[in-house]
C-alpha positions in Angstrom: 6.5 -18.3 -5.2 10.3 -19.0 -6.0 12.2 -15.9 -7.7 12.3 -15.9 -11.6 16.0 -17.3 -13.0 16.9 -14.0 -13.4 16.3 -12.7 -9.8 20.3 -12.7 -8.7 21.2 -11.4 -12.0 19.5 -8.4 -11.9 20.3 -7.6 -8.1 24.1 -8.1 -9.1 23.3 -5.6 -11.7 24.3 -2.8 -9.7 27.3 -4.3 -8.1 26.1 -5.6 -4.6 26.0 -8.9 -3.1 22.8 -10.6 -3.5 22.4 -13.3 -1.1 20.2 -15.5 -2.1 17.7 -15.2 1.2 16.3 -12.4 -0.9 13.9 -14.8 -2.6 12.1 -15.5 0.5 11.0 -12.3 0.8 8.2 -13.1 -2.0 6.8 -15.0 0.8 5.9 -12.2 2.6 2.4 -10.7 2.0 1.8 -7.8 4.2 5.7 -5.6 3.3 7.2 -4.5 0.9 11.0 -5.0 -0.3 13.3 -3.1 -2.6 16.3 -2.2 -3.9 17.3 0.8 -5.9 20.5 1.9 -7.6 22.0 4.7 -7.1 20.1 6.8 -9.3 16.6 5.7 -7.9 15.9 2.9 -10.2 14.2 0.1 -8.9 16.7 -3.1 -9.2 14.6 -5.9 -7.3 10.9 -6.1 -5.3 9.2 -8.6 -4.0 5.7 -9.7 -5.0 4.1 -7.6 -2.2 5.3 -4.6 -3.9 4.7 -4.8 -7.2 0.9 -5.8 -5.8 0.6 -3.0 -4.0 1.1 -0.7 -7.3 -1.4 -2.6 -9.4 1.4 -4.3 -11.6 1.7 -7.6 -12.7 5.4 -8.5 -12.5 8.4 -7.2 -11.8 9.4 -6.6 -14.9 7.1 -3.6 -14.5 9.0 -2.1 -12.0 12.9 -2.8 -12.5 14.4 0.4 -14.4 11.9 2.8 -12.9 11.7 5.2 -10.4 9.3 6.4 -7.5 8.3 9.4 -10.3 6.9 7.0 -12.5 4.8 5.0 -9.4 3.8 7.6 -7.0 2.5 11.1 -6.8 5.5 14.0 -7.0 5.1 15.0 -3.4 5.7 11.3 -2.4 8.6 10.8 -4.8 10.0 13.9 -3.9 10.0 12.9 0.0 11.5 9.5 -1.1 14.5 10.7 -3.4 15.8 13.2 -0.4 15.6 10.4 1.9 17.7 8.1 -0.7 20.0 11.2 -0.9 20.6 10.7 2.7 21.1 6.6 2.9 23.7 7.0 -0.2 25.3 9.4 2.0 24.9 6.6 5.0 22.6 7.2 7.0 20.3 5.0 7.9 16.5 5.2 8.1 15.1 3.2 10.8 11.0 3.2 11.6 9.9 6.2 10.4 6.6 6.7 9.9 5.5 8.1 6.2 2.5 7.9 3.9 3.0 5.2 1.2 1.1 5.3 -2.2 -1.3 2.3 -3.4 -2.7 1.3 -7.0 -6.3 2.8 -6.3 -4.9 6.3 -5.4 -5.0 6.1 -1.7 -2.2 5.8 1.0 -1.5 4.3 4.0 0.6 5.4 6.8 3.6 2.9 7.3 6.4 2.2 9.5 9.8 2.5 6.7 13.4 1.6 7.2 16.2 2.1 4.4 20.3 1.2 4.6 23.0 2.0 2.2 23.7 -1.6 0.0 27.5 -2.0 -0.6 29.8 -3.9 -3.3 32.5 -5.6 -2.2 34.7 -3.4 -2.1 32.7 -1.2 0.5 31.6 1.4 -1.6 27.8 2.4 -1.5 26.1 1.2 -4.6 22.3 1.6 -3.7 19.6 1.4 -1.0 17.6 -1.3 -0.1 14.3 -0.6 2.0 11.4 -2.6 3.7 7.7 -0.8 4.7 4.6 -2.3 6.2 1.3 -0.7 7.3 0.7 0.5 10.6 -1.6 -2.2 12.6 -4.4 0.7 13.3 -4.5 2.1 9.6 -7.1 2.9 7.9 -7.3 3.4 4.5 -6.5 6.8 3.6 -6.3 9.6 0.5 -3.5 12.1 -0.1 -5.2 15.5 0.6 -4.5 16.8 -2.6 -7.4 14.2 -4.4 -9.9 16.2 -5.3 -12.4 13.6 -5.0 -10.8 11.9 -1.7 -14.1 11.1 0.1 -15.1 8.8 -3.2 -11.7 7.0 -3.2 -12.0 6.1 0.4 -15.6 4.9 0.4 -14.7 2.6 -2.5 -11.5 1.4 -0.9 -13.4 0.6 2.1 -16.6 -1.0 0.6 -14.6 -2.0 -3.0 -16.5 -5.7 -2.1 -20.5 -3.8 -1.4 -22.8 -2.5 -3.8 -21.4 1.1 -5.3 -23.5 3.4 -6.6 -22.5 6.9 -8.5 -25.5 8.5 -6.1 -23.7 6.8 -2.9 -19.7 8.1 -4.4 -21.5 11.6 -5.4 -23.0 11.9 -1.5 -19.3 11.2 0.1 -18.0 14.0 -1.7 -21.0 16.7 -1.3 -21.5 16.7 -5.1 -24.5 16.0 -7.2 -24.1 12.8 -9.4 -23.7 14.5 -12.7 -20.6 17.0 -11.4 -19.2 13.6 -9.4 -19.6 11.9 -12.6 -17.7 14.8 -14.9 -14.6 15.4 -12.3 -14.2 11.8 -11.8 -14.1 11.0 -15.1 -11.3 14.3 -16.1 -9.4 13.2 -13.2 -8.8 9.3 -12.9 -9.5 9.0 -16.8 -12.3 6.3 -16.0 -15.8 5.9 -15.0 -16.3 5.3 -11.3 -18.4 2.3 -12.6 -15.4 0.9 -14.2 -13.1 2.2 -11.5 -14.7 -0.1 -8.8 -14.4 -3.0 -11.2 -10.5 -2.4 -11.6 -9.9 -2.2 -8.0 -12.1 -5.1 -6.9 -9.6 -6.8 -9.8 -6.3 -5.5 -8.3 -7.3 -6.0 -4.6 -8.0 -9.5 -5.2 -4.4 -10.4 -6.7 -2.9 -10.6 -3.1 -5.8 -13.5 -2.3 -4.7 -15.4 -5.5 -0.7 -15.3 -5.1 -1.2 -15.4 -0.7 -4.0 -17.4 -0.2 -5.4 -21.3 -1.0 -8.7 -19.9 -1.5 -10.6 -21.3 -4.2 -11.4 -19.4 -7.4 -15.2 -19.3 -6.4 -14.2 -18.2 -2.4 -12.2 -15.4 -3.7 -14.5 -14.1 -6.7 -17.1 -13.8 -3.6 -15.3 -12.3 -1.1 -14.1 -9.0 -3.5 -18.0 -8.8 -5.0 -18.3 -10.8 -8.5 -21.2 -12.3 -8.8 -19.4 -15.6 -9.1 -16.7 -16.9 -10.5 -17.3 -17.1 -14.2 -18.1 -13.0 -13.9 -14.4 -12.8 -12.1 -12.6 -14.4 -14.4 -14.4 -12.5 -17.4 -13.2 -8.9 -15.5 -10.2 -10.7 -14.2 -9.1 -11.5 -17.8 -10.4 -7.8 -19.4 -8.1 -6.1 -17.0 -4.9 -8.6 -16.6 -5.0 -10.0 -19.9 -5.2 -13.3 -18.3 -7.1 -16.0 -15.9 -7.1 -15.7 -12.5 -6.1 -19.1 -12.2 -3.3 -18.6 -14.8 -2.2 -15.5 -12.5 -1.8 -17.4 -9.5 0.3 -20.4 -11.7 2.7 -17.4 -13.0 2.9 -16.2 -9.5 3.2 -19.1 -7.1 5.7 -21.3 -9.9 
């Protein structure tokens, strides 16, 4: 999982000192790592992070911000804290809600510090978050269908039906089917296929799990049905995914 050629480069984009221990933090499966400039703009993450958002590389994340990945409540929380390391402070084990890919969150321990150039001056922030050991998966109280995103979350690898995702929320299956629909733009159907997709990106890039081992454990039928959704959603194989991720 070595860093692309171009890691450094783009680190030293905003004028800091990239040392070049920063590529081992692609080894790391269960935080996330960042660096922004001064304006927000994501810079460098590791793997972990760009996982946790759905993506596929970071490509999709350098030049964006927190408004394009999260929710504006979340961003919001996130630019006043930057505001406050570019001033220096630093942010050390806080506990905060972080956003995921299937439009939960979980609750986190988060530390940011102030990045310097060499002349002193601060340049950026650079941050590292990882879940709480007793999290559970949790939904930002302003989802309007919260109840179904945690059941799927928590049983993404069972059997899912609209009548079981319609009963968590109180709703009868044709309203569950219309307000899911109008708000994730998606069947829940589909939904649960994307997410069983997503969640089992970490196994490929973090695990030696075979291809069948891994189709199993997030509820394909086997591994010729994974890497028919697999490829529908990521454009590619799951075993060419793992190759672009672990070369």
């Amino acid at each position: 999982m070595n860093s692309d050629p171009h890691t450094l480069a783009t680190l030293s984009r905003i004028g800091a000192v990239a040392p070049e221990v920063i590529e081992l933090f692609d080894f790391v499966a269960d935080s996330l790592l960042w660096l922004k400039d001064e304006a927000g703009h994501y810079q460098w993450v590791n793997i972990a992070f760009y996982l946790n958002f759905g993506l596929q590389s970071r490509a999709d994340v350098i030049g964006r911000t927190d408004y394009d990945l999260c929710g504006l409540a979340l961003a919001n929380q996130y630019r006043i804290d930057d505001e406050r390391v570019l001033a220096g402070e630093r942010i050390i084990s806080r506990v905060e809600l972080v956003g995921r890919f299937d439009h939960t969150a979980r609750w986190c321990v988060t530390s940011k510090i102030p990045v310097h150039d060499g002349q002193g001056r601060v340049v950026g922030t650079a941050g590292v978050t990882r879940p709480l050991n007793e999290q559970k998966p949790g939904t930002p109280a302003d989802s309007p269908l919260s109840a179904a995103i945690r059941f799927v979350s928590q049983n993404f690898s069972e059997s899912i039906t609209n009548r079981d995702l319609a009963k968590a929320c109180g709703l009868s299956v044709r309203a569950f089917e219309r307000q899911f629909r109008a708000t994730y733009h998606s069947s829940p159907h589909d939904y649960v296929r994307q997410i069983r997709v997503r969640m089992s990106c970490s196994a490929l890039v973090f695990s030696k799990k075979s291809l069948a081992e891994v189709a199993n454990e997030f509820g394909f039928a086997d591994q010729s049905h994974f890497t028919k959704e697999f490829r529908r959603i990521m454009s590619e194989t799951p075993r060419a995914y793992r190759t672009r991720c672990q070369s």
